[in-house]
PyMOL CGO cylinders between C-alpha atoms (Angstrom):
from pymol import cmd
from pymol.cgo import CYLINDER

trace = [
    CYLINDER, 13.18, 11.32, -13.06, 10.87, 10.77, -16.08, 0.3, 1, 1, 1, 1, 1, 1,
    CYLINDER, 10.87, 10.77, -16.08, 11.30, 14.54, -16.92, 0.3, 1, 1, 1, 1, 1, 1,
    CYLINDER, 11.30, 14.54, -16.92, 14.92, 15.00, -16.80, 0.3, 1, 1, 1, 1, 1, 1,
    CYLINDER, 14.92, 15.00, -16.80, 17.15, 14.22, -19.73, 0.3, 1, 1, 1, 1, 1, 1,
    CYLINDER, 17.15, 14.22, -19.73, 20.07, 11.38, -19.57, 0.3, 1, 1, 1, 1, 1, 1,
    CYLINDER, 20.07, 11.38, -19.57, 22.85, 14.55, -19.06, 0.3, 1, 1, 1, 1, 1, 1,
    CYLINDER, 22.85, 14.55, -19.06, 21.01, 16.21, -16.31, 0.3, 1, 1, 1, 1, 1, 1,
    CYLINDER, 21.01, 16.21, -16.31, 22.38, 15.04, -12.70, 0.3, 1, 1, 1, 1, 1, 1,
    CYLINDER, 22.38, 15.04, -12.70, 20.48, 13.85, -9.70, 0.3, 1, 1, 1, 1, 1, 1,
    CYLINDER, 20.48, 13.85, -9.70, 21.31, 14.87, -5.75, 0.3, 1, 1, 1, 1, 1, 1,
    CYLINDER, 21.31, 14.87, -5.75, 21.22, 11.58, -3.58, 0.3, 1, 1, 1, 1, 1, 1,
    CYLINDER, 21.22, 11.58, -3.58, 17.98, 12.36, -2.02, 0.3, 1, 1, 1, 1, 1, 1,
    CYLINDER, 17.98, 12.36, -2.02, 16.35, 11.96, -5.54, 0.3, 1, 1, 1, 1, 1, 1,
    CYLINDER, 16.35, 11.96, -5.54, 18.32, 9.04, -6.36, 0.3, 1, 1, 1, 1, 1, 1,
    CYLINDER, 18.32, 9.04, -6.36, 17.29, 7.46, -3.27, 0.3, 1, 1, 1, 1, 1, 1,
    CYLINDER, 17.29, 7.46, -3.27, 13.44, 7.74, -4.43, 0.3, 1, 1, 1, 1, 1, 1,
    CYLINDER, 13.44, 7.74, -4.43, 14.45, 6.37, -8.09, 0.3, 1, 1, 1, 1, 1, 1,
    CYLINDER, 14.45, 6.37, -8.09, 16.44, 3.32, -6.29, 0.3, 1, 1, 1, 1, 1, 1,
    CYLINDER, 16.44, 3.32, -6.29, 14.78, 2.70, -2.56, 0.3, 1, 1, 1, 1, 1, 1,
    CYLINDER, 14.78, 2.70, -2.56, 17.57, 1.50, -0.66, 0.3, 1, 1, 1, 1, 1, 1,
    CYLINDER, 17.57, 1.50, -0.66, 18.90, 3.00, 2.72, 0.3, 1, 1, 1, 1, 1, 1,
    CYLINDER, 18.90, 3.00, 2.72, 21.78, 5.45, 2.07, 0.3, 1, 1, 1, 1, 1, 1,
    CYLINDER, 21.78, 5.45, 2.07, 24.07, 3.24, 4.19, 0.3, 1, 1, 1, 1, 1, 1,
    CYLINDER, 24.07, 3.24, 4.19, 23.48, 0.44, 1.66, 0.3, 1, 1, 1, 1, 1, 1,
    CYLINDER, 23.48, 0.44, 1.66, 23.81, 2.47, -1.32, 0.3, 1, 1, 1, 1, 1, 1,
    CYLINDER, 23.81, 2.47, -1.32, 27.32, 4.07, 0.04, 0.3, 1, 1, 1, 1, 1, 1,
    CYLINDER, 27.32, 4.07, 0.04, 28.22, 0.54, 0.51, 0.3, 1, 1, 1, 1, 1, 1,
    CYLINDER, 28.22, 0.54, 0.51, 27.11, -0.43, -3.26, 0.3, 1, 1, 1, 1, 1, 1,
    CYLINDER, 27.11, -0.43, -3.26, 29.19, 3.17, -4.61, 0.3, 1, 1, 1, 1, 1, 1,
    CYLINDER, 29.19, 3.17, -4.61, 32.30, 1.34, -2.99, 0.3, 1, 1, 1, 1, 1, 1,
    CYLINDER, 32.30, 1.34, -2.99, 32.02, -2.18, -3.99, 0.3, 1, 1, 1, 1, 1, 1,
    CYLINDER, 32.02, -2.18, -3.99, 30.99, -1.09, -7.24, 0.3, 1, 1, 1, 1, 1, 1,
    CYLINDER, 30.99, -1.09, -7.24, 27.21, -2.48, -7.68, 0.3, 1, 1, 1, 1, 1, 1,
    CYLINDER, 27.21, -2.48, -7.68, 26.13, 1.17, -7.95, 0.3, 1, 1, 1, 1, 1, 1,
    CYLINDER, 26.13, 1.17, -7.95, 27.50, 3.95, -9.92, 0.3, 1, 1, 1, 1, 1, 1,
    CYLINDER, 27.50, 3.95, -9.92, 30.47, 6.19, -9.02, 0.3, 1, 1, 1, 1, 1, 1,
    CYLINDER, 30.47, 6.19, -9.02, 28.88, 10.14, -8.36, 0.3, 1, 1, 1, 1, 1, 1,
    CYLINDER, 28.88, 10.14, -8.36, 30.63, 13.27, -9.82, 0.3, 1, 1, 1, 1, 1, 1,
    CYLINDER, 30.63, 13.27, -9.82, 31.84, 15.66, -7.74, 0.3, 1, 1, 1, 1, 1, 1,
    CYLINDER, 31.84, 15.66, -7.74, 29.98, 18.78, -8.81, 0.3, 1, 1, 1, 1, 1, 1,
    CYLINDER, 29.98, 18.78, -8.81, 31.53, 20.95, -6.28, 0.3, 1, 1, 1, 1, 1, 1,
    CYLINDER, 31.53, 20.95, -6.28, 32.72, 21.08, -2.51, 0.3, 1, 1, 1, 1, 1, 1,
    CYLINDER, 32.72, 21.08, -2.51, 30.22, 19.40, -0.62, 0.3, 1, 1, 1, 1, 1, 1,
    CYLINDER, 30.22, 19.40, -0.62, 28.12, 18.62, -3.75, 0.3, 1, 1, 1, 1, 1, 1,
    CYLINDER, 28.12, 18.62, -3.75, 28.06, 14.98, -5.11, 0.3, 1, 1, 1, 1, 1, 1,
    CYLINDER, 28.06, 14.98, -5.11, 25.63, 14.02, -7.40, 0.3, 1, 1, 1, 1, 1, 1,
    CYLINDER, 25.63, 14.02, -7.40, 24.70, 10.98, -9.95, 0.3, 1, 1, 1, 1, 1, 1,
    CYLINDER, 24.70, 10.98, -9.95, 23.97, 11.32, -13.69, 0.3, 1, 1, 1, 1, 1, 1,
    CYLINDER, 23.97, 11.32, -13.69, 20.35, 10.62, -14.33, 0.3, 1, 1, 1, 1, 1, 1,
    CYLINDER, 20.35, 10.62, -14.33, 21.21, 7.85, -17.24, 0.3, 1, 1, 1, 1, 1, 1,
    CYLINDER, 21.21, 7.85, -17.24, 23.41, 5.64, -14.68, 0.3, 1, 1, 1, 1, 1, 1,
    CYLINDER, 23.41, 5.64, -14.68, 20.45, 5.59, -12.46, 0.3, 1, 1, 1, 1, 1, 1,
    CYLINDER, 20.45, 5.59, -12.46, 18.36, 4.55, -15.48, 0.3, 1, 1, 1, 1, 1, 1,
    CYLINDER, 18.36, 4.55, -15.48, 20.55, 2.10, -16.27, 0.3, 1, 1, 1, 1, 1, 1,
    CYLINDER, 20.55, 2.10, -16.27, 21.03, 0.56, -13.04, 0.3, 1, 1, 1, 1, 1, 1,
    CYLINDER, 21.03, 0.56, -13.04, 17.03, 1.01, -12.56, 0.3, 1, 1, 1, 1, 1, 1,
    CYLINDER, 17.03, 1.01, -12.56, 16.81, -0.91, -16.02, 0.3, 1, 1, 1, 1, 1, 1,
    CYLINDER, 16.81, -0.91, -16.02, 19.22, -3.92, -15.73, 0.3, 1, 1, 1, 1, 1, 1,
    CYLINDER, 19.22, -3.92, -15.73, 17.83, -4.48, -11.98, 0.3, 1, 1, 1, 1, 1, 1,
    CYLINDER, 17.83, -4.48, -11.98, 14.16, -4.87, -13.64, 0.3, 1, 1, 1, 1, 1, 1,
    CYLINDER, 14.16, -4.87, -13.64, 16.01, -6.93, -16.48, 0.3, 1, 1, 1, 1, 1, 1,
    CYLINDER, 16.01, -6.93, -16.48, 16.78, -9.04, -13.29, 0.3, 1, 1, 1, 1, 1, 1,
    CYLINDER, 16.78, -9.04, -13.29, 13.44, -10.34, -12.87, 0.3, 1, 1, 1, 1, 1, 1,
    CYLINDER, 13.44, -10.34, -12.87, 12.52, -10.72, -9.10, 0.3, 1, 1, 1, 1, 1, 1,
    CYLINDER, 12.52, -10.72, -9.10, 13.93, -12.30, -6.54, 0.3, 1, 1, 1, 1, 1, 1,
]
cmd.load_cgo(trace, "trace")
């Protein structure tokens, strides 16, 4: 993810290695809006803008640990 610009979009797979959470749980965060909404690229293609999963990354760390 370091490599790819802010406008560039990310498949769930990579998101999933950015943010390590099960995909059940991050479905579940999509709807109850804790994650980020995906674009619709295409039929059958959903995908996540690399600078939402930034930001989420960021304010998470911004978090501190729990």
């Amino acid at each position: 993810m370091k490599n790819l610009p802010d406008y560039a979009f990310m498949r769930l797979p990579t998101v999933l290695k950015a943010y390590p959470v099960s995909e059940t749980l991050w479905w579940d965060g999509v709807k109850s809006g804790e994650f980020p909404a995906p674009y619709k690229l295409s039929k059958g293609v959903t995908a996540w803008l690399v600078a939402d999963i930034r930001k989420l990354c960021e304010d998470k760390a911004k978090e501190g640990r729990n």
